[in-house]
matplotlib code that plots the C-alpha trace (Angstrom):
import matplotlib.pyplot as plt

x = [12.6, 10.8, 7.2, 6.7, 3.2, 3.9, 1.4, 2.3, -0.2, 1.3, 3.2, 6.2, 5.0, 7.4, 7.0, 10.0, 10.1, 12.3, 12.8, 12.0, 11.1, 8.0, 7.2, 5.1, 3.9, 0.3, -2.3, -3.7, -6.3, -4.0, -4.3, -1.1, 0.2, 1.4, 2.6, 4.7, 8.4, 10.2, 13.8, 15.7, 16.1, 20.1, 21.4, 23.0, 20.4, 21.9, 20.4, 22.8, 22.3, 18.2, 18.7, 20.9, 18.7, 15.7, 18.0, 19.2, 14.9, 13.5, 16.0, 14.3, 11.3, 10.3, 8.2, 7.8, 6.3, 7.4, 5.3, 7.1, 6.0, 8.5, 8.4, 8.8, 8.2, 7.9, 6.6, 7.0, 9.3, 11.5, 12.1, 11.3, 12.6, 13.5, 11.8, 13.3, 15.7, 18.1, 19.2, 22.3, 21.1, 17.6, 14.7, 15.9, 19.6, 20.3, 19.6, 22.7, 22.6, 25.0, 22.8, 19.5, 21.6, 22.2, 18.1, 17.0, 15.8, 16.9, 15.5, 14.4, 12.0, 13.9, 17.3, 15.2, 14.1, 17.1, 19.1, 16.3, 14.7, 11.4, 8.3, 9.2, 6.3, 6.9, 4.7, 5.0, 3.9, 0.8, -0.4, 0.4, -1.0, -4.7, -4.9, -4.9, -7.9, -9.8, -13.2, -13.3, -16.1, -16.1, -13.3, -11.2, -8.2, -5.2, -3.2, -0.2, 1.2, 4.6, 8.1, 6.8, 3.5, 2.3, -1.0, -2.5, -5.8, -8.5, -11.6, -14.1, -11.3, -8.8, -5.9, -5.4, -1.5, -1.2, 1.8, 3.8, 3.6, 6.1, 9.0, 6.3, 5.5, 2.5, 3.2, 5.6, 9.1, 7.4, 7.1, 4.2, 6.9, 8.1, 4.6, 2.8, 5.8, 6.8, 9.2, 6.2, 3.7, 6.7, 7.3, 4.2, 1.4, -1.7, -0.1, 0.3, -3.3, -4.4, -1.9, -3.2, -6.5, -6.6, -4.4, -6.7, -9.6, -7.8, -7.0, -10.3, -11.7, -9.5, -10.0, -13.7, -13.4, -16.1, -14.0, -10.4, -8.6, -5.5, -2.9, 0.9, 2.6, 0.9, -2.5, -3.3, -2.7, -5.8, -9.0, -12.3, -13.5, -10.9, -13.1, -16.4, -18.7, -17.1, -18.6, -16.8, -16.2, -13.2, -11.5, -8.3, -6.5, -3.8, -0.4, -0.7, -2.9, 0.3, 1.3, -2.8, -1.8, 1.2, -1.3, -3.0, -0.8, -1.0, -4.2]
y = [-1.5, 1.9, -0.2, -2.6, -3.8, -6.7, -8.6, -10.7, -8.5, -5.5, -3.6, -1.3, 1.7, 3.6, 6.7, 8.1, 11.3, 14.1, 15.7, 13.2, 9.7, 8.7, 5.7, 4.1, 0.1, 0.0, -3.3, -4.7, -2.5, 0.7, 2.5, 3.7, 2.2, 5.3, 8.7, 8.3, 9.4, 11.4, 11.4, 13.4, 11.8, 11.1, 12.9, 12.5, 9.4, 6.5, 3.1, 1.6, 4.6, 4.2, 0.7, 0.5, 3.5, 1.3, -1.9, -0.1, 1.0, -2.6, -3.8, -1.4, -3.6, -6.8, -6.9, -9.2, -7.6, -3.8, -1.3, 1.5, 4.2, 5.1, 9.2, 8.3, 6.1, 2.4, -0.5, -4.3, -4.0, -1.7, 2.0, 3.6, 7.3, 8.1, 11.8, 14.2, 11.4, 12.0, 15.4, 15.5, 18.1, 17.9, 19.8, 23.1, 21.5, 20.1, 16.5, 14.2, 12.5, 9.6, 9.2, 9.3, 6.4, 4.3, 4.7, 3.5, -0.3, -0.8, -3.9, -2.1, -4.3, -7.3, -5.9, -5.0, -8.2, -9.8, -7.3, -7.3, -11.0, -9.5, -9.3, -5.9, -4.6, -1.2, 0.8, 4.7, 6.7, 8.0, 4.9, 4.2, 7.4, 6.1, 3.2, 4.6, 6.9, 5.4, 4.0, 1.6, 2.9, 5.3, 7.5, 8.5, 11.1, 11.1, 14.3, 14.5, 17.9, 17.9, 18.5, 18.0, 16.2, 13.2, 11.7, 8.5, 7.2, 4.2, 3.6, 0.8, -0.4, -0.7, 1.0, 2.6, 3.7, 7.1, 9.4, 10.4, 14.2, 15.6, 16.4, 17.4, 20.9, 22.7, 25.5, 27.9, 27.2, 25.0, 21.4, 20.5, 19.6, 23.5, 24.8, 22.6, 21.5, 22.9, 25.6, 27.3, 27.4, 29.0, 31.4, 32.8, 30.7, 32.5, 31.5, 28.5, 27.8, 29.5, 26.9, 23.7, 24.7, 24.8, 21.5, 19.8, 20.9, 20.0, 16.7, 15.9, 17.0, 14.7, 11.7, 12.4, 11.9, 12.1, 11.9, 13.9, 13.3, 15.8, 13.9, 14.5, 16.9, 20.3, 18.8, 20.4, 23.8, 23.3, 24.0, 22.3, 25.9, 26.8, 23.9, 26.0, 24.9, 22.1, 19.0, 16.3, 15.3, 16.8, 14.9, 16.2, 13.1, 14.2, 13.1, 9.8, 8.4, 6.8, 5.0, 3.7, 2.4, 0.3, -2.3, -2.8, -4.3, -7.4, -7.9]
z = [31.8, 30.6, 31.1, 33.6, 32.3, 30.1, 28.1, 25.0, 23.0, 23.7, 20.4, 20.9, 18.2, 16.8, 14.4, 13.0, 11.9, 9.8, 13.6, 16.3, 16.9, 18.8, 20.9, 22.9, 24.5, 23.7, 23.6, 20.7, 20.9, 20.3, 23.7, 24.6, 28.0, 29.3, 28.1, 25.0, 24.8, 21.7, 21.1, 18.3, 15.2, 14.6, 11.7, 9.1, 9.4, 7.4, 7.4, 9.4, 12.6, 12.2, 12.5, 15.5, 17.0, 17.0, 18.2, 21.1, 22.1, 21.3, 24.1, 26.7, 26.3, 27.5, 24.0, 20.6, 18.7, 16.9, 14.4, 12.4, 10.5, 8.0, 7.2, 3.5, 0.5, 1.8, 0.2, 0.8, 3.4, 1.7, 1.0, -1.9, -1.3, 2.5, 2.0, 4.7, 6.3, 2.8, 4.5, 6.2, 9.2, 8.4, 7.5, 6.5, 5.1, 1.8, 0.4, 0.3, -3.3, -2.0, 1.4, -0.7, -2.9, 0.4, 1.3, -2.0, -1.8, 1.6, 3.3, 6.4, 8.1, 7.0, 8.5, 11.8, 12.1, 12.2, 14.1, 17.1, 16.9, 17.1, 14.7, 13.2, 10.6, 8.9, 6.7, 5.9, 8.4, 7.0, 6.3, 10.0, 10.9, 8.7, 10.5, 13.7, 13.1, 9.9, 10.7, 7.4, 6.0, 2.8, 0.8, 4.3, 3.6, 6.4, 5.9, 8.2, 9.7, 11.3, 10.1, 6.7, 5.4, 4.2, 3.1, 2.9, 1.3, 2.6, 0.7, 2.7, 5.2, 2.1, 1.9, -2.1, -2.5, -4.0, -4.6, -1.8, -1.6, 0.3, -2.4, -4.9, -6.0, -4.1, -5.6, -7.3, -5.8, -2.8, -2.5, 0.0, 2.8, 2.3, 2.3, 5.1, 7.2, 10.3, 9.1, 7.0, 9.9, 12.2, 9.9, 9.1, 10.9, 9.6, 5.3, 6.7, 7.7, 4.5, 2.8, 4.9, 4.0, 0.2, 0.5, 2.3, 0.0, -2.9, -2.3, -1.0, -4.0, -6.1, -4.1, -3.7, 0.3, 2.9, 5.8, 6.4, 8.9, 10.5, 12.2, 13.5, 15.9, 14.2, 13.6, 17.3, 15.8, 13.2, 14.5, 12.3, 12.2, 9.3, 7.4, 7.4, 4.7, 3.2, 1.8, 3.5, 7.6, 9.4, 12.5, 14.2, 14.9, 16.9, 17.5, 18.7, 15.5, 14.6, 17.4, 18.1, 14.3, 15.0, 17.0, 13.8, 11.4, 14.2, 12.8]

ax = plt.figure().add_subplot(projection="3d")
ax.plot(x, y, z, "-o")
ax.set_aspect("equal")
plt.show()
C-alpha cells in the first residue's frame, strides 16, 4: 500500500491535469496524509485510458471514498468539453476532433464508479481547486495557473457556474490557456506576469470579487506584490488547494 494510515474518513484526491496527475490520502478535514505524488498524464488521453489510469491508483489504497478534479468542462457527472485532454500529445499539439467527439457526454464519474466499487465524486478542477481554499464568505474568485488555466466562482459559500475559459480568446490570436499556461510563462515569464495580472484584474472586476485566490502548479511563481493597489484580497493558494478540495465534496 502507498499509505499505511487508514481511516474510513480518509479521501483519495485526485487532480488531473493537461500534464500530470496529482494525488494524495487526506482526512475529512483536507490535510494531506503525507507528501502527494504526480504522475504523467497518458496521452492521447481517451476515456477509456483515464479511466483505467485511475482504476489501476484507487487499488493502491485501502480507501472508499475518491474526489476528482476534472481539467475541463464537467457538470452532473459528465463532461462537457475535456479542454486540454482533447490533444493527442498535449499542450503544445493539436486538438483531435474524433477524441474531443469521444469526451463529449461521457459518464465519467458514473463509469468510475462502477469500474472501482468506490464512492467516486468528480467536479472540474477549479471548482475543486475553490473548495479547497474558499472561506464561504463574499464574491471569492479561484484562478488556476498550470499547464493552462481555469477559474471558478463562489459567492457566500455557493458555488455560481460561469464559462470555462481556457479555449476562449484572451487576446488577439491567444486563448487564455495560450496566454496564462505554462508554455507562455516559460517563454517569456516577465509577459506572462504582465498577462496574469490584467487577467486577474479583469475578471475580478466583472465578478465584483473581494477575495482572489491563485491556485495550481505556477501559482508559487506569483508573488501578491504584482497586485499592488488593488481593490480586492489576494491569497496564493498553492498547489495542493485541489487536493484539500477533494475532502469536501464528502460533506
Amino acid at each position: 500500500m502507498e499509505e499505511p494510515f487508514v481511516s474510513p474518513d480518509d479521501v483519495l484526491a485526485i487532480d488531473i491535469g493537461a500534464t500530470n496527475i496529482k494525488f494524495a490520502r487526506v482526512d475529512a478535514h483536507g490535510r494531506l496524509r503525507s507528501s502527494h505524488k504526480r504522475r504523467p498524464t497518458p496521452h492521447p488521453c481517451t476515456p477509456e485510458r483515464l479511466v483505467e489510469w485511475v482504476v489501476q491508483r484507487t487499488q493502491n489504497f485501502v480507501i472508499d471514498r475518491v474526489g476528482i478534479g476534472f481539467p475541463g468542462e464537467f457538470e452532473d457527472g459528465c463532461v462537457v468539453r475535456p479542454g486540454n485532454l482533447s490533444r493527442v500529445g498535449g499542450v503544445g499539439t493539436e486538438i483531435d476532433a474524433a477524441l474531443d467527439e469521444q469526451w463529449g457526454g461521457f459518464a465519467l464519474e458514473q463509469t468510475l464508479r462502477a469500474r472501482t466499487g468506490r464512492d467516486v465524486r468528480v467536479v472540474n478542477d477549479a471548482t475543486l481547486a475553490a473548495l479547497g481554499c474558499c472561506r464561504g464568505e463574499g464574491t471569492e474568485l479561484v484562478v488556476t495557473l498550470g499547464t493552462g488555466c481555469g477559474v471558478a466562482l463562489q459567492v457566500e459559500g455557493e458555488r455560481r457556474r460561469i464559462r470555462d475559459l481556457g479555449r476562449l480568446d484572451f487576446d488577439t490570436g491567444r486563448s487564455f490557456d495560450q496566454a496564462l499556461g505554462e508554455r507562455a510563462r516559460a517563454r517569456d515569464d516577465a509577459a506572462w506576469r504582465t498577462d496574469v495580472r490584467g487577467a486577474v484584474d479583469a475578471l475580478a472586476k466583472e465578478f465584483d470579487a473581494s477575495m482572489v485566490y491563485l491556485a495550481g502548479g505556477n501559482a508559487r511563481r506569483i508573488s501578491v506584490d504584482l497586485f499592488d493597489s488593488v481593490p480586492y484580497e489576494i491569497t496564493i493558494a498553492g498547489n495542493e488547494a485541489s487536493l484539500r478540495g477533494a475532502a469536501r465534496l464528502f460533506r
